[in-house]
C-alpha positions as CSV (number, residue, x, y, z in Angstrom):
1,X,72.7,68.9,75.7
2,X,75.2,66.2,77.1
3,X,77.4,67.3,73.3
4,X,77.2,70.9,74.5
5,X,78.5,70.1,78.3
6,X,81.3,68.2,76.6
7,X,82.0,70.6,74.4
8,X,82.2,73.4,77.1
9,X,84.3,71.0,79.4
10,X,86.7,70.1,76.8
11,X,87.5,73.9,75.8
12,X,88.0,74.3,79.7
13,X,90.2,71.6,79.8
14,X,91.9,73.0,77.1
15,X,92.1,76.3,78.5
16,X,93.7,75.1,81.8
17,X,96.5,72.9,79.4
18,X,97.2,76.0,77.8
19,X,97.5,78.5,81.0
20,X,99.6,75.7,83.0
21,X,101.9,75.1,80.1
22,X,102.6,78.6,79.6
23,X,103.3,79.1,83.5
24,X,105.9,76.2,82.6
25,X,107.6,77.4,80.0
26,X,107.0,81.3,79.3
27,X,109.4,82.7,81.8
28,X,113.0,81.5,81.1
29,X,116.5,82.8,83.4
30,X,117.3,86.2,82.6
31,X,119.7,87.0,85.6
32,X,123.0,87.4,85.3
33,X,125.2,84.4,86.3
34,X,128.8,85.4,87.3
35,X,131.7,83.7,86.5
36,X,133.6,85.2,89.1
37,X,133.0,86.9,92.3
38,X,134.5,90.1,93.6
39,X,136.6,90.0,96.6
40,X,135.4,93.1,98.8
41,X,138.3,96.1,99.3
42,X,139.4,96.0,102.9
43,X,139.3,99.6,104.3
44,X,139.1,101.3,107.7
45,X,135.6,101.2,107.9
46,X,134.6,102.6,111.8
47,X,136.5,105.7,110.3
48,X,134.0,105.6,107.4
49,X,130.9,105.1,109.5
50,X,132.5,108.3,112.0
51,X,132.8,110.4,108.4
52,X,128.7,109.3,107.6
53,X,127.6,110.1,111.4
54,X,129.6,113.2,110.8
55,X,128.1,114.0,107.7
56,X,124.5,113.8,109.3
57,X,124.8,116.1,112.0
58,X,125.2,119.0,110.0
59,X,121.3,119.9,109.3
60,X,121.1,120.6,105.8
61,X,117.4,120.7,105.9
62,X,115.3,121.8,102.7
63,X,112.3,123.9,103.3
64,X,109.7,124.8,101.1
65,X,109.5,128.1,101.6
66,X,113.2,129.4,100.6
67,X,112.8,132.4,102.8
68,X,113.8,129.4,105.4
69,X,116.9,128.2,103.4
70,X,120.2,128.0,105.6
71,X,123.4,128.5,103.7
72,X,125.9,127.8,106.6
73,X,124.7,124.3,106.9
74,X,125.8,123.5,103.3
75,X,128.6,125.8,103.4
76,X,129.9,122.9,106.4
77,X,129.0,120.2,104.6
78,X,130.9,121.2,101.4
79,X,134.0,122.2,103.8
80,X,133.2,118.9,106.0
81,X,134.0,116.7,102.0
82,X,137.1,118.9,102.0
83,X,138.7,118.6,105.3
84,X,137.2,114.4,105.1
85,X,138.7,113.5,101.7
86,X,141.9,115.3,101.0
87,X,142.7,112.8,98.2
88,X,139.7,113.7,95.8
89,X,140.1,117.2,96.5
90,X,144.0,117.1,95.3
91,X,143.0,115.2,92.2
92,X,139.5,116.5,91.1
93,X,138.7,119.7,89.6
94,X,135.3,121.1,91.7
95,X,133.2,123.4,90.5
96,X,130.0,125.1,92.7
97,X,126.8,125.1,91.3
98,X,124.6,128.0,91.8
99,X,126.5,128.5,95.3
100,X,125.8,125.2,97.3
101,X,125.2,122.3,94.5
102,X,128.6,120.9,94.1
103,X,130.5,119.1,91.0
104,X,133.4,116.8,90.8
105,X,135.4,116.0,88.0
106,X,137.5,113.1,87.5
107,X,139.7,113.1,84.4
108,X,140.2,110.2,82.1
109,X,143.3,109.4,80.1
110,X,141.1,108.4,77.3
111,X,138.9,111.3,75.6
112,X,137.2,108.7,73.3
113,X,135.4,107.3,76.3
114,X,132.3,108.4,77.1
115,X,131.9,110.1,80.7
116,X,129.6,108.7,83.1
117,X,127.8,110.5,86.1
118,X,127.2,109.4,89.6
119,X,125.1,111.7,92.0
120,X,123.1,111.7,95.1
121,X,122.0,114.9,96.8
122,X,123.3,116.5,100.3
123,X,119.9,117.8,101.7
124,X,117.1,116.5,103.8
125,X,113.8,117.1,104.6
126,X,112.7,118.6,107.7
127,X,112.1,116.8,110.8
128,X,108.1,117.8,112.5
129,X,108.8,118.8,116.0
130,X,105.9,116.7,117.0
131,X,107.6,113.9,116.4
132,X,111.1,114.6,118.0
133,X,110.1,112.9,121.4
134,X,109.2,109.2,119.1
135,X,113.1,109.5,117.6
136,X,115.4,106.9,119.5
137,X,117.9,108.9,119.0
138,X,117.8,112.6,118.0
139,X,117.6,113.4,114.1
140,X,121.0,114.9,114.1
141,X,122.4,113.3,116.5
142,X,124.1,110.8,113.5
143,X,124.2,108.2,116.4
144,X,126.3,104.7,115.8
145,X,124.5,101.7,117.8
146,X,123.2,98.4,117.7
147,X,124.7,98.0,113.9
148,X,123.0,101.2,112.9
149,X,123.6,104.9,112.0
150,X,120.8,107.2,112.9
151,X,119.9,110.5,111.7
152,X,117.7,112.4,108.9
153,X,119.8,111.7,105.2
154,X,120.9,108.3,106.8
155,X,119.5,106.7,103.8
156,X,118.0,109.6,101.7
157,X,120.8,110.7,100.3
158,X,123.3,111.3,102.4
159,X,124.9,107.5,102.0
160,X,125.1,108.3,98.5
161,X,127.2,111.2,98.9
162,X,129.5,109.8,101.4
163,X,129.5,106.5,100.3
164,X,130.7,107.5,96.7
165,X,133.5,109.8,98.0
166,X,134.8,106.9,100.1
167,X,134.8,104.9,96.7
168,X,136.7,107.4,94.9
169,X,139.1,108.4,97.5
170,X,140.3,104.4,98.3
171,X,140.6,104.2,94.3
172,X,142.8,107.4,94.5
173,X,145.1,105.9,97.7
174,X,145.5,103.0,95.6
175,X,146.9,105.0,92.8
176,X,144.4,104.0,90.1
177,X,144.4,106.0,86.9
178,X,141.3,106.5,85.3
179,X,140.5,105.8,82.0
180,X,137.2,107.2,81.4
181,X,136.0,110.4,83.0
182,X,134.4,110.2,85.8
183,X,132.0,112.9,87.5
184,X,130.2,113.2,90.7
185,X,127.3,115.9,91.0
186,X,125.7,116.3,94.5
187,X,122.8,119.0,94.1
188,X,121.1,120.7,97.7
189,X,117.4,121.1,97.1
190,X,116.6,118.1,96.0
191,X,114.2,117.0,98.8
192,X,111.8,120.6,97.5
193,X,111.8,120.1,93.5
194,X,115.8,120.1,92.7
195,X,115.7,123.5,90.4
196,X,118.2,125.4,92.0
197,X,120.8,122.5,92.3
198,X,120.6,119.3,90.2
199,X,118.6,121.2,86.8
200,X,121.2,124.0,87.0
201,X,123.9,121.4,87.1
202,X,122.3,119.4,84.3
203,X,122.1,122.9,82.2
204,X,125.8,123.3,82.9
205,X,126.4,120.3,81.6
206,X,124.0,120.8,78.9
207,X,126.0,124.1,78.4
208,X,129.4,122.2,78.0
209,X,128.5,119.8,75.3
210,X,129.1,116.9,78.3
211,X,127.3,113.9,77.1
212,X,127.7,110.8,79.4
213,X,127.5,107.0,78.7
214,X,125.5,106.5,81.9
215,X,124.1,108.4,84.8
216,X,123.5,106.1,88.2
217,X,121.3,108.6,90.8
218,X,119.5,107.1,94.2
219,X,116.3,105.5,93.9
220,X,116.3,101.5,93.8
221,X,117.1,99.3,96.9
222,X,117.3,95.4,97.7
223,X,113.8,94.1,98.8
224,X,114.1,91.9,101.5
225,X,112.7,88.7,101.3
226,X,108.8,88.8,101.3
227,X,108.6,92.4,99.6
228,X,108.4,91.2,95.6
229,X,105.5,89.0,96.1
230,X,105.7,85.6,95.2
231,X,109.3,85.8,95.5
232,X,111.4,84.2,98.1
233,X,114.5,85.8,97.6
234,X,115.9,89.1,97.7
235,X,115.4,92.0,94.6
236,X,117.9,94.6,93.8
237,X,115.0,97.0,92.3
238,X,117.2,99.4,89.3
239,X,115.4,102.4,88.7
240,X,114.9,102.8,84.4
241,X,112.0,105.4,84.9
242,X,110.0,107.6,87.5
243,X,106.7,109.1,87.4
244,X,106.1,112.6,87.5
245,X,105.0,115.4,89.0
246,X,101.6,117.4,88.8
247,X,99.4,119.8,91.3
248,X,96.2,120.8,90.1
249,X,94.7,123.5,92.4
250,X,91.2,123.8,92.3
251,X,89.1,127.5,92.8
252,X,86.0,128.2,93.5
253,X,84.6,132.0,93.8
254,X,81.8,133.4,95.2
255,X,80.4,136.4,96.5
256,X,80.5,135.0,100.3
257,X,78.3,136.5,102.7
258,X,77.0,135.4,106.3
259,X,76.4,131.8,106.6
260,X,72.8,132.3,108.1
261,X,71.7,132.6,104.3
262,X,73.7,130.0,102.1
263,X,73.6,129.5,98.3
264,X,72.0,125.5,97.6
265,X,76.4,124.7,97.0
266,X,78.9,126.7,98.9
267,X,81.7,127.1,97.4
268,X,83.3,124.4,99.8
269,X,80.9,121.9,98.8
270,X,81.3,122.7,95.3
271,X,85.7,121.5,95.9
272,X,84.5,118.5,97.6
273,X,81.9,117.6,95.1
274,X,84.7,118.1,92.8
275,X,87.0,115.9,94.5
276,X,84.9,113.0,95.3
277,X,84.2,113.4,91.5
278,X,87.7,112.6,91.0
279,X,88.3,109.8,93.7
280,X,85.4,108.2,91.8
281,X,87.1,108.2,88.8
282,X,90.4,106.8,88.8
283,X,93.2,106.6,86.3
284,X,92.9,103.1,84.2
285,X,95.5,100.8,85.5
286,X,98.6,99.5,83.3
287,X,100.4,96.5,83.8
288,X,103.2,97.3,81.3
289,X,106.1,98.0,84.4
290,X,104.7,95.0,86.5
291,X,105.3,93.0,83.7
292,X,108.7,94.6,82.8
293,X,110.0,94.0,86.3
294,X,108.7,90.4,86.9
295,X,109.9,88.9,83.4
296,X,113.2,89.8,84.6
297,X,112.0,87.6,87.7
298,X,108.7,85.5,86.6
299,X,111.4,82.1,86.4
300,X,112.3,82.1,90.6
301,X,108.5,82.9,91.3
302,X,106.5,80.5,92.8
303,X,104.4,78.3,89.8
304,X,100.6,79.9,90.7
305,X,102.1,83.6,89.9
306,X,104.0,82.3,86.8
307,X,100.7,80.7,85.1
308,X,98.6,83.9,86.0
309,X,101.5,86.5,85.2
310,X,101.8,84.6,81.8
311,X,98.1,84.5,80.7
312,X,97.3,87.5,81.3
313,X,95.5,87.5,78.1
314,X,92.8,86.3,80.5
315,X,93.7,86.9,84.1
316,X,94.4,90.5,83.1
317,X,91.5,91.6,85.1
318,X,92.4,89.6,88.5
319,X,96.2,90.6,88.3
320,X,94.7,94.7,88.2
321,X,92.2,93.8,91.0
322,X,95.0,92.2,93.4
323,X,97.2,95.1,92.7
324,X,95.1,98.2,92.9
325,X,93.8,96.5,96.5
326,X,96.4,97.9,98.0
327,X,97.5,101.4,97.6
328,X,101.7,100.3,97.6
329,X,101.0,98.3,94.9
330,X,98.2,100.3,93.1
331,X,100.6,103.3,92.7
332,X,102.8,101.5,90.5
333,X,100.5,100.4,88.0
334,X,98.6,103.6,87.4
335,X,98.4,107.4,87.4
336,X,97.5,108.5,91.5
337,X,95.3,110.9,92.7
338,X,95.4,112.5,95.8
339,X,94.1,115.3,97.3
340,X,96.2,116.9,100.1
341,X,95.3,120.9,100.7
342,X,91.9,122.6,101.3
343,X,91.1,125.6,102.0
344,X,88.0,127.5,102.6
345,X,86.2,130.5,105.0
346,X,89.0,131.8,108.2
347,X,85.0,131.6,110.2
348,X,82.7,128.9,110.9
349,X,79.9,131.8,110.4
350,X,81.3,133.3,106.7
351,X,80.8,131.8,103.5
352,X,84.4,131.7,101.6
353,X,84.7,134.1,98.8
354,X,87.5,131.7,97.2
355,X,87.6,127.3,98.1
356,X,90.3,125.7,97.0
357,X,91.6,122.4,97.0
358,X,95.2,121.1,95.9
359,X,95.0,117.6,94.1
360,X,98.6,115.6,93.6
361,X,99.2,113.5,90.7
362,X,102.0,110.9,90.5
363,X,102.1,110.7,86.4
364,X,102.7,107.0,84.8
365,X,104.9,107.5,81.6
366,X,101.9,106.8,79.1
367,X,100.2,109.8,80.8
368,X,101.3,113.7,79.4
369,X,100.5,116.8,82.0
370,X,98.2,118.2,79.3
371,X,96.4,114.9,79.2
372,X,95.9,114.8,83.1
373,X,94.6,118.4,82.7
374,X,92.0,117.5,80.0
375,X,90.9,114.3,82.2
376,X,90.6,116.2,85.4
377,X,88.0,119.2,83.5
378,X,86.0,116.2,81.5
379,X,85.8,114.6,85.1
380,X,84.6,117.4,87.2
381,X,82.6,118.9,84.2
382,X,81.9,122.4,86.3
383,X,82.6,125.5,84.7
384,X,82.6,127.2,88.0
385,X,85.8,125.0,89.3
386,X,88.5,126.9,87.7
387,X,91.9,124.9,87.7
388,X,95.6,126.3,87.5
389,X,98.5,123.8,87.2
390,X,101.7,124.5,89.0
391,X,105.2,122.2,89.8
392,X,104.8,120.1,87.1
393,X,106.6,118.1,85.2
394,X,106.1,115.0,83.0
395,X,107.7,111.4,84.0
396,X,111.1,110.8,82.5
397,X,111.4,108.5,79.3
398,X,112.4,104.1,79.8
399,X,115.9,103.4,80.0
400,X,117.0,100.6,78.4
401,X,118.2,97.2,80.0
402,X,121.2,96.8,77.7
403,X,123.0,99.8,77.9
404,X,126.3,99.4,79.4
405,X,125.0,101.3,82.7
406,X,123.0,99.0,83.3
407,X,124.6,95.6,82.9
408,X,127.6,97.1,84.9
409,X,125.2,97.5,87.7
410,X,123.4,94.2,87.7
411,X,126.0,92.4,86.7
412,X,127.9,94.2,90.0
413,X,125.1,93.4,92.5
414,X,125.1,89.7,91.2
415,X,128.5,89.0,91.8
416,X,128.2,90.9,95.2
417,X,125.9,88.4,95.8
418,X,124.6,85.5,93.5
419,X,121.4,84.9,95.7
420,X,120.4,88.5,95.1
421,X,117.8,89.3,91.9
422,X,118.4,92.0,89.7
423,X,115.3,93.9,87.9
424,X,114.0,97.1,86.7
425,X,111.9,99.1,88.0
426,X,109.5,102.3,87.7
427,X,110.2,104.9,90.7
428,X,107.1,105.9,91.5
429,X,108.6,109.0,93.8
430,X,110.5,111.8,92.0
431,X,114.2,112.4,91.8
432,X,117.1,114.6,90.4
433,X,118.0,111.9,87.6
434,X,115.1,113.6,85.9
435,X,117.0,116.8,84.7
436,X,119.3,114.8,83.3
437,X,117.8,113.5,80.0
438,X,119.2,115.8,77.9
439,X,122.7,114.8,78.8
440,X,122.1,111.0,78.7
441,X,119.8,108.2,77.3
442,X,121.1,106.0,79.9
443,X,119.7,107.0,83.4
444,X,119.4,104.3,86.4
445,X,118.6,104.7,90.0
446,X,119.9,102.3,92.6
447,X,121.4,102.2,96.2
448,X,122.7,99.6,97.8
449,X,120.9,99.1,100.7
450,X,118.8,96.5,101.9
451,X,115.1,97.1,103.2
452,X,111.6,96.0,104.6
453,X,108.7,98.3,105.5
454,X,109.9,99.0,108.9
455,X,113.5,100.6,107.2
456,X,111.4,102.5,104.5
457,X,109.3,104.0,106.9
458,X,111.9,105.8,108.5
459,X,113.2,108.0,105.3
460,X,111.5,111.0,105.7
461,X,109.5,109.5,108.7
462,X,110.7,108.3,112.6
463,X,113.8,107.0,113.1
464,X,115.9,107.0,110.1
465,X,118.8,104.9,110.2
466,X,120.5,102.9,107.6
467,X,122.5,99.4,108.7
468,X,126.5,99.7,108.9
469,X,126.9,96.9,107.2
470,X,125.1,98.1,104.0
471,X,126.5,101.1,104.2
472,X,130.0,99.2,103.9
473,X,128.6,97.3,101.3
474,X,127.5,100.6,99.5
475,X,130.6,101.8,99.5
476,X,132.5,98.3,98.0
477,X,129.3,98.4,95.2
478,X,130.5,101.9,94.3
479,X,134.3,101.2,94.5
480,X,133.9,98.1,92.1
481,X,131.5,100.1,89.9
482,X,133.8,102.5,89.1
483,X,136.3,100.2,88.3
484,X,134.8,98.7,86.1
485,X,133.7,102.0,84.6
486,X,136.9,103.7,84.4
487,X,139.9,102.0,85.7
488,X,139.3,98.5,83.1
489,X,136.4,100.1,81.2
490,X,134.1,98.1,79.0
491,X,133.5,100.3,75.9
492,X,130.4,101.8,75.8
């Protein structure tokens, strides 16, 4: 017996070696280290701010229900980038996609370079009225104080849009040709699905035979320090993937009738049976991006998360359990469910002749729409639930971390700033890069601004605002990635 408790003890022991070892030595330095630093362009930047508080306070709000869309809010934005930037409007041919989604084309001197893409999008989701008396400042208002710039598209997207036309036009006052072509695509209904602005643009690329080296849309941000756990310093998060996109509405009819004589299951408690069904039975988790973003990180975490990130051959289990404990985290290691609609009976006294419910899935990029489908009916197992599928699209293939896009980007941030981390990431939200596969392999997401959960809450929440000082800094990060790009372009 005492042979056996040694023997156990001594494989224990040698499990531990083996786990704390690894911790030691699996993770190595992947981040970029500069060799030089970039000196920041020095431009009138309150007149920059003005043009992004300007740009705000024209409501281009997209609705849902396109009976509601207002074409003389775009309309002023697109004559606003006119009147703003006179520069890029001399040199760039613009082209107007499907009406309101607008194109910008920057011609290289040298056709055997690839063209690369930049984008953000000019609308904004709605603001509830309910919630107009919490704003500090109203939603259009684009008000400038305390080192901030309030308003709805603050930071989702309409930094992008300005910020990259500030870029372009400095290059443009500093006489800089372009070698490489250089486009900018800004679509309008991106906040509702993006068909009628950044897939039509895609398709006239498509259409065009334009392939590009790389496309850079919104979509990663710095993490302030304390939102990569286990890491002290901050992340730039780069965008090589998103999730997609899938409603599943489920239907339930039945004859009805008064509800003095019910069937054993109404139709209502059929949808909820169905639903709990499915809260019950969640997606299996995957680790794969976790892993993908922290080797890029696992050598600046703190030791305990290096030796369980690097056996996960057998803490596996206790990395999912920590993970899926909170629903931030859980989200981006497996496919979500969530049901958001119901419907039922207009009268507390009538059985409903049709229940339905409306279930969202946010689709991991091992998952297929037909496979969510075919695990949704084996977990209900109800023949009477009938399901329909509509907005739906599958997540977007993994960009590589050593295209050209991609390095110019981190490599960008990092001699921004050496103490910021650079690593990819999988967008768990949805955006218009995803059109945009056809066109190129090489598809990133990033903005240049920093945030914590108070700042994240306020896109498409209270309170949107983004800090002047990143927006500056967006604005230098886009001026130097171009550059680099097109002005002394690295082959790609």
């Amino acid at each position: 017996m005492k042979k056996v408790g040694l023997s156990v003890l001594g494989v224990f022991s040698l499990i531990v070696i083996v786990a704390l070892v690894k911790g030691v030595t699996h993770y190595t330095d992947q981040q970029y280290h500069p060799k030089s630093y970039i000196t920041p362009i020095v431009f009138n930047e309150q007149k920059a701010i003005n043009r992004l508080a300007k740009a705000i306070r024209i409501p281009t709000v997209s609705y849902d229900d396109p009976e509601n869309f207002e074409p003389a809010s775009f309309n002023s934005m697109a004559s606003m980038l006119v009147d703003e930037f006179p520069n890029i409007h001399t040199a760039a041919e613009r082209t107007k996609i499907n009406d309101y989604s607008l194109v910008y084309k920057f011609k290289g001197s040298d056709p055997s370079l690839k063209p690369a893409l930049f984008m953000g999008h000019m609308d904004v989701v709605s603001v509830d009225e309910i919630t107009l008396d919490k704003w500090t400042h109203p939603p259009f208002s684009g008000t400038v104080e305390n080192g901030m710039i309030y308003g709805r598209g603050a930071i989702d997207d309409k930094s992008t849009v300005m910020a990259l036309m500030e870029a372009m036009e400095h290059h443009l006052t500093e006489g800089h040709t372009l070698k490489r072509t250089i486009y900018f695509a800004f679509g309008h209904d991106e906040e509702v699905g993006g068909k009628q602005g950044a897939k039509r643009i895609a398709e006239y690329f498509e259409q065009s035979g334009t392939k590009f080296e790389f496309v850079l849309d919104e979509g990663g941000v710095i993490l302030k320090p304390g939102m990569m756990p286990n890491i002290s310093q901050e992340v730039a998060i780069i965008g090589v993937a998103e999730k997609g996109f899938m409603n599943i509405r489920l239907v339930v009819e039945q004859d009805g009738g008064h509800s003095s004589t019910p069937p054993e299951h109404t139709g209502a408690g059929i949808i909820a049976q169905a639903i709990v069904k499915l809260e019950n039975a969640p997606f299996p988790a995957d680790l794969s991006f976790t892993n993908l973003t922290f080797d890029k990180l696992g050598s600046y975490a703190d030791f305990g998360a290096r030796v369980v990130m690097s056996n996960q051959w057998l803490t596996a289990p206790i990395v999912k359990h920590v993970l899926l404990s909170n629903s931030k985290t859980a989200a981006s290691i497996r496919t979500t469910t969530a049901a958001t609609m119901l419907s039922a009976s207009s009268k507390s006294n009538v059985l409903p002749t049709q229940s339905t419910a409306v279930v969202n899935f946010r689709i991991m990029p091992n998952h297929s729409i037909d496979e969510i489908k075919s695990y949704v009916e084996q977990v209900i197992d109800d023949p009477k639930v009938k399901l329909e599928v509509f907005m739906a699209n599958n997540a977007s293939p993994v960009s590589t971390t050593e295209a050209l896009g991609y390095k110019l980007l981190e490599q960008t941030i990092r001699e921004f700033d050496k103490n910021v981390l650079v690593a990819p990431y999988m967008v768990q939200g949805g955006t218009d890069a995803k059109y945009f596969y056809r066109v190129s392999d090489s598809i990133y997401r990033f903005m240049r601004v920093k945030v914590d959960n108070e700042l994240l809450s306020g896109m498409h929440g209270i309170d949107e605002r983004i800090p002047t000082d990143d927006y500056i800094k967006g604005i230098q990060l886009f001026h130097e990635l171009i550059y680099k790009t097109a002005v002394v372009p690295a082959l790609g």
